[in-house]
Phi, psi and omega in degrees: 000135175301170179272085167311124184273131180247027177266016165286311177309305178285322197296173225234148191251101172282166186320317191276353143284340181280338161078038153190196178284164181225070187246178175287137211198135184252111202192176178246115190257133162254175196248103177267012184273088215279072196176191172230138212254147171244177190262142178227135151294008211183136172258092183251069212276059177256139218268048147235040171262305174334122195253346206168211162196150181232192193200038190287144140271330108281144208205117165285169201200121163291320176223168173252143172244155187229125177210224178295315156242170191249168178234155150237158187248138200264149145034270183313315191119323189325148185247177177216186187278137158248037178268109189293001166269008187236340160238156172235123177245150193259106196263168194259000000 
């Protein structure tokens, strides 16, 4: 049986895949959306980035990425949607 490369699935996204900057921001975001938002490894929407899903009401966030959509990276590492009908950020 052949072998499958699963390095599409692994790689690692670079800056100039995120289709913008990635800088640092000090702050908090809530979640103003009445559901729950998901967690990605990557500030992506590609859906194999998806880790997972929260429901925070508030949540600090270190960087922001700004491309085509925006992301924030939580604490944790996780990144989430910075799409203001769905989070709101907040500076400290």
């Amino acid at each position: 049986m052949p072998e499958r490369s699963h390095s599409r699935a692994k790689k690692k996204l670079s800056i100039e895949e995120v289709e913008g900057p990635i800088e640092e921001v000090e702050g908090r975001i809530r979640r103003i959306y009445d559901g729950h938002l998901r967690l990605r490894r990557e500030p992506s929407m590609a859906d194999n980035v998806i880790c997972g899903v929260t429901n925070f009401e508030v949540m600090r966030v270190l960087r922001k990425a700004d491309g085509k959509d925006t992301f924030f990276q939580t604490h944790e590492g996780y990144w989430v949607t910075g799409d203001p009908e769905l989070v709101e950020f907040m500076t400290e």
